[in-house]
One Martini backbone bead per residue (centre of mass of N, CA, C, O) as a GRO file, in nm:
protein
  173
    1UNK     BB    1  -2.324  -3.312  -3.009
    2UNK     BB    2  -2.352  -3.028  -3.163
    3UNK     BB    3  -2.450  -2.689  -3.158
    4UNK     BB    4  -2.672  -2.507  -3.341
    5UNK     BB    5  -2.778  -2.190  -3.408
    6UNK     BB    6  -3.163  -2.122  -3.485
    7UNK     BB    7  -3.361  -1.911  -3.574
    8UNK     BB    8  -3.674  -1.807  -3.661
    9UNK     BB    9  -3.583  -1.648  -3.887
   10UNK     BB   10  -3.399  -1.866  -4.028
   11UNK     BB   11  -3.619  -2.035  -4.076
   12UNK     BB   12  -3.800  -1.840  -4.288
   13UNK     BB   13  -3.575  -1.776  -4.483
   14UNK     BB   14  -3.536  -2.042  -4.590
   15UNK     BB   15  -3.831  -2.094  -4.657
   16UNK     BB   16  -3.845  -1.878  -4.893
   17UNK     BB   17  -3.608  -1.946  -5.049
   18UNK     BB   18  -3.735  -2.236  -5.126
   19UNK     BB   19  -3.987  -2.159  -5.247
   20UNK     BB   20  -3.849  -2.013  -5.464
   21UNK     BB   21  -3.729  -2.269  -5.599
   22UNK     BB   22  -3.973  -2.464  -5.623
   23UNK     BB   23  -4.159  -2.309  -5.824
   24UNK     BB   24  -3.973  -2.351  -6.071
   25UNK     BB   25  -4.068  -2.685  -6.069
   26UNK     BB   26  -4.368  -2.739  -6.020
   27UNK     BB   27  -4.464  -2.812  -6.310
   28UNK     BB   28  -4.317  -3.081  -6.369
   29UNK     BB   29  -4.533  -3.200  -6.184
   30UNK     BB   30  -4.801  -3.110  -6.319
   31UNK     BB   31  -4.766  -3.199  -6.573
   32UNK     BB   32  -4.748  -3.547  -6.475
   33UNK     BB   33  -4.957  -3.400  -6.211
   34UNK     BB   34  -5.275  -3.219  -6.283
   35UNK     BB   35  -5.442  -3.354  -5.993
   36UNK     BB   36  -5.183  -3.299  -5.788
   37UNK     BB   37  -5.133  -3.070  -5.504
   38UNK     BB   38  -4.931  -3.114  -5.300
   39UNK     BB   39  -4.650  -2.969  -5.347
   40UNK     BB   40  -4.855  -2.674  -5.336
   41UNK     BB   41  -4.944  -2.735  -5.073
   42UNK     BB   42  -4.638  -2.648  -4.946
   43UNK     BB   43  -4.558  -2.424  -5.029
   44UNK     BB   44  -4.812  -2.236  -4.929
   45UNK     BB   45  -4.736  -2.334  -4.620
   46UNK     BB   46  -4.446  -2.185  -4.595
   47UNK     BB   47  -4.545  -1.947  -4.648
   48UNK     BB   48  -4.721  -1.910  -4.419
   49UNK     BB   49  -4.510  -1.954  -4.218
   50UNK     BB   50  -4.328  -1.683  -4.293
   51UNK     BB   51  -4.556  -1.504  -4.202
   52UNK     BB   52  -4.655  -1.622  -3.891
   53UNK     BB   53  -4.454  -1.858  -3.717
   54UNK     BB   54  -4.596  -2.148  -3.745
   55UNK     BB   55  -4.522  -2.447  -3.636
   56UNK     BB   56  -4.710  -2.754  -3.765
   57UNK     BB   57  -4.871  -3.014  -3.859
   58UNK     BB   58  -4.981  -2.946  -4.129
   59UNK     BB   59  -4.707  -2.872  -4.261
   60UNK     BB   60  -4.572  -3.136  -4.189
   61UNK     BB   61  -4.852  -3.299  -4.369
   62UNK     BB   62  -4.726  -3.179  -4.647
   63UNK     BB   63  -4.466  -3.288  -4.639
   64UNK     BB   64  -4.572  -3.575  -4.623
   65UNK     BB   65  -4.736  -3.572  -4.929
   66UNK     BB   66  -4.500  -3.469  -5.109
   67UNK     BB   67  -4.337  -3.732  -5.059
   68UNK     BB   68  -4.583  -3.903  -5.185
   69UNK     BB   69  -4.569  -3.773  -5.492
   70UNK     BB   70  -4.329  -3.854  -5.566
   71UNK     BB   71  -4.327  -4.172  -5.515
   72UNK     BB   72  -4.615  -4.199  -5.754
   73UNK     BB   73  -4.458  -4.035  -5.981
   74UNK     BB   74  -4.355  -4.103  -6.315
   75UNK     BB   75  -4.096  -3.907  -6.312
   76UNK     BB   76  -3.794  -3.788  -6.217
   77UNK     BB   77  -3.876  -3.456  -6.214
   78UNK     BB   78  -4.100  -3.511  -6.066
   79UNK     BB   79  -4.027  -3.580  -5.829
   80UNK     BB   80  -3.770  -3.357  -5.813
   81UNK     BB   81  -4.021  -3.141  -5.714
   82UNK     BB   82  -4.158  -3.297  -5.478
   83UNK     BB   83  -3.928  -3.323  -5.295
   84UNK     BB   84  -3.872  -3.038  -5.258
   85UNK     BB   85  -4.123  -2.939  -5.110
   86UNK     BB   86  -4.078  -3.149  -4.889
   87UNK     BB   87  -3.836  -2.951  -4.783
   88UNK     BB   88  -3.955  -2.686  -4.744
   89UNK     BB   89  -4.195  -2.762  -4.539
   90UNK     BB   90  -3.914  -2.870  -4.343
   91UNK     BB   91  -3.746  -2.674  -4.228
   92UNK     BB   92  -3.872  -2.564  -3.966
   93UNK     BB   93  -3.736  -2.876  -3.890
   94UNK     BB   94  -3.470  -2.817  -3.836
   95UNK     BB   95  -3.175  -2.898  -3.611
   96UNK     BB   96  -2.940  -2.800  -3.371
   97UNK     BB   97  -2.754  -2.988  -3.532
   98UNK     BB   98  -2.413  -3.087  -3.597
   99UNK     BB   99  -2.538  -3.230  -3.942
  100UNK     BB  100  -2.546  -3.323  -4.231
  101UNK     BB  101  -2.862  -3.408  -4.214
  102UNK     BB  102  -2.913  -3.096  -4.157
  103UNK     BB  103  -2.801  -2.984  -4.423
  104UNK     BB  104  -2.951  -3.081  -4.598
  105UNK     BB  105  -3.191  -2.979  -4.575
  106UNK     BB  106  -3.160  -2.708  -4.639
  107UNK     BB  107  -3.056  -2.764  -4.930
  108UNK     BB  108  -3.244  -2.937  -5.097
  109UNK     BB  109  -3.427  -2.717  -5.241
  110UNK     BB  110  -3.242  -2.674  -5.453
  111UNK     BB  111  -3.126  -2.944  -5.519
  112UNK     BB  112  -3.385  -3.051  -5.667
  113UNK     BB  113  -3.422  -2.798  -5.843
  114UNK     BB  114  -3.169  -2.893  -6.013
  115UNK     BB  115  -3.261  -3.172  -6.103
  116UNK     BB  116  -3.501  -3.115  -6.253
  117UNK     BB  117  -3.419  -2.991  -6.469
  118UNK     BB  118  -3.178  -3.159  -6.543
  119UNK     BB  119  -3.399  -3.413  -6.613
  120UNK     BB  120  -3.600  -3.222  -6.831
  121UNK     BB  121  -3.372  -3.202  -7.035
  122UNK     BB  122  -3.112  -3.384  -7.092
  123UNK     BB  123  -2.801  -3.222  -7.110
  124UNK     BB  124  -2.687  -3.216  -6.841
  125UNK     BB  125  -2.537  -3.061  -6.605
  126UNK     BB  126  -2.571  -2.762  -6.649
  127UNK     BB  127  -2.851  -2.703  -6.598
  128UNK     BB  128  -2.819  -2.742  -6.260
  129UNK     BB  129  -2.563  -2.547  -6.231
  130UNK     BB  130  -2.753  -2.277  -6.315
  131UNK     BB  131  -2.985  -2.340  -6.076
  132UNK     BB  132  -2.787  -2.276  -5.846
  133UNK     BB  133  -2.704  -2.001  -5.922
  134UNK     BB  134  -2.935  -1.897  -5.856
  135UNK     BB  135  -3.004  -1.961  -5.582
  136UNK     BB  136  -2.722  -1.816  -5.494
  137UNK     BB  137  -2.848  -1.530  -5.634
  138UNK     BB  138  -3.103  -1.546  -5.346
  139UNK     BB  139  -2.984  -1.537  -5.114
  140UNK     BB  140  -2.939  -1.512  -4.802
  141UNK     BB  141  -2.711  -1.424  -4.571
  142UNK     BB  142  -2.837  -1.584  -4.313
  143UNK     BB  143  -2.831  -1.859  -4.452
  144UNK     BB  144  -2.538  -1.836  -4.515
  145UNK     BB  145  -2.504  -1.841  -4.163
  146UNK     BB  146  -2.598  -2.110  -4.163
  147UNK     BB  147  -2.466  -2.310  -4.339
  148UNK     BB  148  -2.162  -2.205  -4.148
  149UNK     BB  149  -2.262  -2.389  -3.920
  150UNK     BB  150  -2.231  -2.610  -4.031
  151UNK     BB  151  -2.103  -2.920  -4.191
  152UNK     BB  152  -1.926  -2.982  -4.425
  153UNK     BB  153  -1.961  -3.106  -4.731
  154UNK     BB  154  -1.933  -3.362  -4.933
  155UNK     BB  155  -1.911  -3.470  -5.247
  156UNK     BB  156  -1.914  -3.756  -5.330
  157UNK     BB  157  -2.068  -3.949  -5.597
  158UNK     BB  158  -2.312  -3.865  -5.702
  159UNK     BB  159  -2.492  -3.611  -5.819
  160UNK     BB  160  -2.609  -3.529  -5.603
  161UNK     BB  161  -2.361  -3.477  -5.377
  162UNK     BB  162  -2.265  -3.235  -5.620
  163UNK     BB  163  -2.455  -3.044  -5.552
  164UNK     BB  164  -2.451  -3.039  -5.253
  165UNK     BB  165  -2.131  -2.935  -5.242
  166UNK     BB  166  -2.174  -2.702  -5.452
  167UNK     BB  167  -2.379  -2.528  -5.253
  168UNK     BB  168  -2.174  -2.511  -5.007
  169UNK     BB  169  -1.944  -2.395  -5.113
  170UNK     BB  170  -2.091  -2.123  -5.216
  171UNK     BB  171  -2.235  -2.044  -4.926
  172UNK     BB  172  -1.924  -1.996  -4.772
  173UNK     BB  173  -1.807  -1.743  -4.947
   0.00000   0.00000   0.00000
């Protein structure tokens, strides 16, 4: 398999843009589990990782804390909040494989910060679209040649496949 080059840089410009997806939907998971902070407490980590560079075991146990919190929180919205969280912590480690399922790391905390909101609206693919836009108009350069490095996402059939399909295509404009 092929490899991709991923600098320590590119590694927190990822780290930052997730988390700044993340926290606009950080409340949907608030609001369904207002005493677990796993979420926050991963994207705090995070953004820790982006200031001073250091990938630890810590950040990693965040990262499986808030896939923990998504599995356990009862609401679709909330979960895809909480999932965001745990990819979003896990950015410093995609590996430099030329791998649909290296991009989808990359791309994961956009697009489930795009499903929750999606899904805690209920109006439809619109409020997702809207989310992918903001996503996509504060993306760093370097992101976007970082997923330009990567394999083309297929559209594939479900709602999920649709988003990351879409993120990946406007990203590589």
């Amino acid at each position: 398999m092929d490899e991709v080059t991923i600098s320590d840089e590119d590694r927190r410009l990822l780290g930052l843009w997730a988390a700044d997806c993340v926290e606009r939907v950080l409340p949907l998971f608030e609001a369904r589990a207002p005493g677990d902070s796993r979420p926050r407490a991963a994207i705090e980590g995070i953004r820790e990782y982006v200031r001073e560079g250091k990938r630890t075991g810590r950040l990693r146990s965040l990262s499986w804390a808030a896939h923990a919190a998504a599995r356990e929180v009862d609401d679709p919205a909330a979960t895809a909040a909480a999932r965001a969280a745990c990819y979003a912590a896990a950015t410093p480690y995609i590996h430099p494989l030329a791998s649909p399922h290296q991009s989808k790391h990359a791309l994961a905390p956009a697009v489930h910060q795009a499903l929750a909101r999606e899904l805690a609206a209920g109006e439809g693919p619109q409020v997702g679209d809207a989310e992918l836009r903001w996503a996509i108009e504060r993306v760093s350069p370097a992101v976007r040649e970082l997923v330009k490095r990567m394999p083309d996402r297929s559209p594939g059939r479900s709602r999920l496949d649709t988003l990351y399909y879409e993120l990946d295509v406007a990203l590589r404009r």
